[in-house]
C-alpha positions in Angstrom: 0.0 0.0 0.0 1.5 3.7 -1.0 -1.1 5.2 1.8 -1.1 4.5 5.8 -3.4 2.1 7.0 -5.4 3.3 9.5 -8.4 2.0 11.9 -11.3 3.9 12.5 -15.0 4.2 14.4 -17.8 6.4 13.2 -19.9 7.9 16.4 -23.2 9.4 16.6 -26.4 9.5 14.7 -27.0 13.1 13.7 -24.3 15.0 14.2 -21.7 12.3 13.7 -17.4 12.6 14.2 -14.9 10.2 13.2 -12.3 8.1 15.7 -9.0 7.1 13.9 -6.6 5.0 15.4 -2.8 6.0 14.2 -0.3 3.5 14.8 3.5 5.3 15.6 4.6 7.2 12.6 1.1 7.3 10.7 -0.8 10.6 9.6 -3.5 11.6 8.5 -4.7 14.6 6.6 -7.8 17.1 6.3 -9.1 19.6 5.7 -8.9 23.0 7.8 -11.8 23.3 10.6 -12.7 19.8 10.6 -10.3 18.6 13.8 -12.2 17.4 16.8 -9.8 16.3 19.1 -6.6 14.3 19.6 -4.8 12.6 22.2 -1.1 13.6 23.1 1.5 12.4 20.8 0.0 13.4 17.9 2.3 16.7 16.0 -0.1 18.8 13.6 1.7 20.6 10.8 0.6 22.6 8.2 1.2 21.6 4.5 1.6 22.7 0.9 -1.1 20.9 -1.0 -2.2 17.5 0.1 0.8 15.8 0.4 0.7 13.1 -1.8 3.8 14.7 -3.8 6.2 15.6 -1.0 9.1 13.2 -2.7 8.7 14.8 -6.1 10.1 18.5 -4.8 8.7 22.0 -5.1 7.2 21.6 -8.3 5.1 18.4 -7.3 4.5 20.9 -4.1 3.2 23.5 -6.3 1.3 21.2 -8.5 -0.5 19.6 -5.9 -1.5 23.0 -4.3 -2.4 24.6 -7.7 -5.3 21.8 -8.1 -6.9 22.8 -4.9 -7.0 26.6 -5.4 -9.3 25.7 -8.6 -11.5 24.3 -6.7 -11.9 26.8 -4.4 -10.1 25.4 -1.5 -7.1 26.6 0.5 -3.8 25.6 -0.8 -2.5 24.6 2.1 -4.0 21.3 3.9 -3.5 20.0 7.9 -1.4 16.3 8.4 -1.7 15.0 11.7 1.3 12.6 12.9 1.8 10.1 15.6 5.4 10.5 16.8 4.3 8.4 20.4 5.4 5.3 21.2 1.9 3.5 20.9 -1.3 3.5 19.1 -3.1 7.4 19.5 -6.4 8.3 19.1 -7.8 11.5 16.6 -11.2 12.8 15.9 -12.5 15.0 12.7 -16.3 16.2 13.0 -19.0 16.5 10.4 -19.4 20.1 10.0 -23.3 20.5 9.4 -25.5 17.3 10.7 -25.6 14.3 8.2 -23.3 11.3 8.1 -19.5 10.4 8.1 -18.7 7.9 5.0 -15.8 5.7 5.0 -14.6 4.9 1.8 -11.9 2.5 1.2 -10.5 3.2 -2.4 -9.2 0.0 -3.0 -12.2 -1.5 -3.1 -13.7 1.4 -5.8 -10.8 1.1 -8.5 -8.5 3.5 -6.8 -10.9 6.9 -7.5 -13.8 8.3 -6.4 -15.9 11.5 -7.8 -17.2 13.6 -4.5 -18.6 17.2 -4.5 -15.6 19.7 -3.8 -16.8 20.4 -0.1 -17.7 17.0 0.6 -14.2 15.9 1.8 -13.1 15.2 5.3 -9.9 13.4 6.1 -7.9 10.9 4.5 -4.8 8.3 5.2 -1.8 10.0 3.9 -0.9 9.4 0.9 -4.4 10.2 -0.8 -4.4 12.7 -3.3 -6.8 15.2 -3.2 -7.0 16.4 -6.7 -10.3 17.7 -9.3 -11.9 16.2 -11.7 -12.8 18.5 -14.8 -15.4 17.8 -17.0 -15.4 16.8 -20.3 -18.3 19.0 -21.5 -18.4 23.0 -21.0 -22.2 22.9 -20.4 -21.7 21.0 -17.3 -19.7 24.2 -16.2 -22.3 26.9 -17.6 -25.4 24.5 -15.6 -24.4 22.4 -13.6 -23.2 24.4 -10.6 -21.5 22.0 -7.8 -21.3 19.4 -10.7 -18.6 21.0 -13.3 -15.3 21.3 -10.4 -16.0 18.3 -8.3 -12.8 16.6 -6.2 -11.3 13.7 -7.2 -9.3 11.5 -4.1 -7.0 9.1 -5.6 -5.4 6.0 -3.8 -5.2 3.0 -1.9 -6.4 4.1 1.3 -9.4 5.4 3.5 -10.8 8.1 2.4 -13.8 10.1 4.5 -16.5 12.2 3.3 -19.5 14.0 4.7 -23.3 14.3 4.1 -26.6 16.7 4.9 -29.6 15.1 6.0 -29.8 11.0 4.9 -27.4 9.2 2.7 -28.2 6.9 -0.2 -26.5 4.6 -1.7 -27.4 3.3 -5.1 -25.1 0.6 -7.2 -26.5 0.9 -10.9 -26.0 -1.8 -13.6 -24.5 -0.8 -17.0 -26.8 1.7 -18.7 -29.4 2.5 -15.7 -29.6 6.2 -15.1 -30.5 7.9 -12.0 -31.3 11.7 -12.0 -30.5 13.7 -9.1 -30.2 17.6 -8.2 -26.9 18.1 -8.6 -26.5 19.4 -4.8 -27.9 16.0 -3.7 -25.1 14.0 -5.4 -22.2 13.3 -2.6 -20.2 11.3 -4.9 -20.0 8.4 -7.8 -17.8 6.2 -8.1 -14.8 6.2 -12.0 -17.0 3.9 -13.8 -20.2 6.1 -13.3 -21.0 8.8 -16.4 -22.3 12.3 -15.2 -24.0 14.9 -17.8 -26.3 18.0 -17.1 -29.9 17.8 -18.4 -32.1 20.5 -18.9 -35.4 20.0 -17.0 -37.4 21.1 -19.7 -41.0 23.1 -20.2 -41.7 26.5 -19.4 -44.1 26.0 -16.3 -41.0 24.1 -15.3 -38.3 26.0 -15.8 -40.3 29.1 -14.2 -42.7 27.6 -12.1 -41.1 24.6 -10.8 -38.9 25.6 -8.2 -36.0 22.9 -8.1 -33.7 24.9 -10.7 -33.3 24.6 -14.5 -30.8 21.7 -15.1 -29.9 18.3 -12.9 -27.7 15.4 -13.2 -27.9 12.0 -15.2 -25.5 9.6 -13.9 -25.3 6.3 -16.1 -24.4 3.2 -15.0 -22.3 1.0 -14.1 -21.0 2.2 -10.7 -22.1 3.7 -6.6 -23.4 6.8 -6.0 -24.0 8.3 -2.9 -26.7 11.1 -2.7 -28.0 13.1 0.1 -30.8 14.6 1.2 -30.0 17.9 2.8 -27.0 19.6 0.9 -25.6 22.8 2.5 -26.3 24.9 0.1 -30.1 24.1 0.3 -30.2 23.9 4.2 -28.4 27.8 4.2 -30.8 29.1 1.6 -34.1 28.3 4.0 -32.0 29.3 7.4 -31.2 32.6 5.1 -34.6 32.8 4.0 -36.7 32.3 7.5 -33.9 34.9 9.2 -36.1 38.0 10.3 -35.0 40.8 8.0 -32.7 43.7 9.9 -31.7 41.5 12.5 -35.0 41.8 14.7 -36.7 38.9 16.4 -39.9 37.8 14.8 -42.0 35.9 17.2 -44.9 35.4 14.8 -42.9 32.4 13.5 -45.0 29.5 13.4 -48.2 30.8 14.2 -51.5 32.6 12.8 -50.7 36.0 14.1 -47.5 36.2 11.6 -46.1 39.3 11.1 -49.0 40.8 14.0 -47.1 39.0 16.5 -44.2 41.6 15.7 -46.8 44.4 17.1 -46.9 42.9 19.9 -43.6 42.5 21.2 -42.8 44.3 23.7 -39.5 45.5 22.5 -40.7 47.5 19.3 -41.0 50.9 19.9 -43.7 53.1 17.9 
């Protein structure tokens, strides 16, 4: 194996973290924000891309980093080494509620597709990379779907999910359609195109965008049922407008339950 082998637990239901278990002298990487915890022993150092390319000098360095920053990300990522004697203990949380995924990438051809925000942690030795598209109008439409990460290796790999994950393994030539913020990941084999929903009271009535995904068997795909992006745009759009507390929420006196309040001032 090029990557560390690494054990691991998966806790909670909701809101869930991830337990890895580093043997003396393996690491771990991830992304910045998503450390938990850690016991002592363990050094945390800052590095230039993800660290798959450390042996191949500064330009692998630079390489590796330059992937990232087109995807949005930071260019530098966080490794997390055991320098103890014995076995230490390391924690990376989900950061909205849905589910940790383990992924071993052995067992997926070495590659697997995820949504660029999706990513957790990973045995070092994973590259973190991205995975263009072979069609412009998946760039133009499909939002999340043109840029989406690609994590190459032999390793564990973790990602994250809103809401409920589903797994769905489709034979060669099944299609599945999904919003393209529900897809968490697909596995090499899998084909992903854009297709326009179609019909005017559709396009303009519908209210679940323009375009979504076709992914065509064979391969995994992983979708979920609360992406961020959909879960902010409600929290943005029940906030109370100028920062003021609305304590109609909920019920039949609505906006009259603003009069009400004993803090508004007339």
């Amino acid at each position: 194996m090029n990557s560390h082998e690494i054990d691991y637990e998966i806790f909670g239901e909701e809101m869930q973290y991830v337990e890895l278990e580093l043997d003396p002298q393996e690491a771990v990487i991830a992304e910045a924000g998503n450390f938990m915890m850690m016991e002592d022993g363990i050094k945390m150092d800052t590095i230039f891309g993800d660290g798959s390319k450390q042996n191949e000098g500064f330009l692998g360095k630079v390489l590796g980093a330059g992937k990232r920053l087109l995807t949005g990300e930071s260019l530098f990522m966080t490794i997390f080494s055991n320098f103890g004697a014995g076995k230490k203990k390391i924690s990376f949380a989900s950061p909205y509620p849905g589910k940790v995924i383990a992924l071993d990438l052995s067992e997926y051809g070495g590659r697997f597709i995820c949504q660029k925000d999706a990513f957790l942690c990973a045995a070092q030795g994973v590259s973190i990379g991205i995975e263009f598209s072979r069609k412009l109008g998946r760039g133009f439409f499909g939002g999340e779907g043109f840029i989406m990460q690609k994590l190459e290796g032999d390793g564990m790999a973790f990602v994250h999910s809103g809401g409920t994950t589903a797994k769905k393994v489709l034979q060669p030539g099944e299609k599945l359609k999904v919003d393209t913020g529900c897809i968490i990941g697909f596995t090499k084999e899998v084909d992903y195109d854009i297709e326009f929903v179609g019909g005017i009271k559709n396009s303009i009535f519908g209210g679940e965008g323009l375009f979504y995904a076709t992914l065509t068997g064979p391969g995994t795909v992983f979708v979920q049922s609360l992406p961020f992006s959909r879960l902010a745009g409600r929290v943005l759009a029940a906030a109370p407008q100028g920062g003021g507390k609305d304590k109609g929420e909920g019920s039949i006196l609505g906006g009259l339950g603003n009069l009400m309040d004993g803090d508004n001032r007339f």
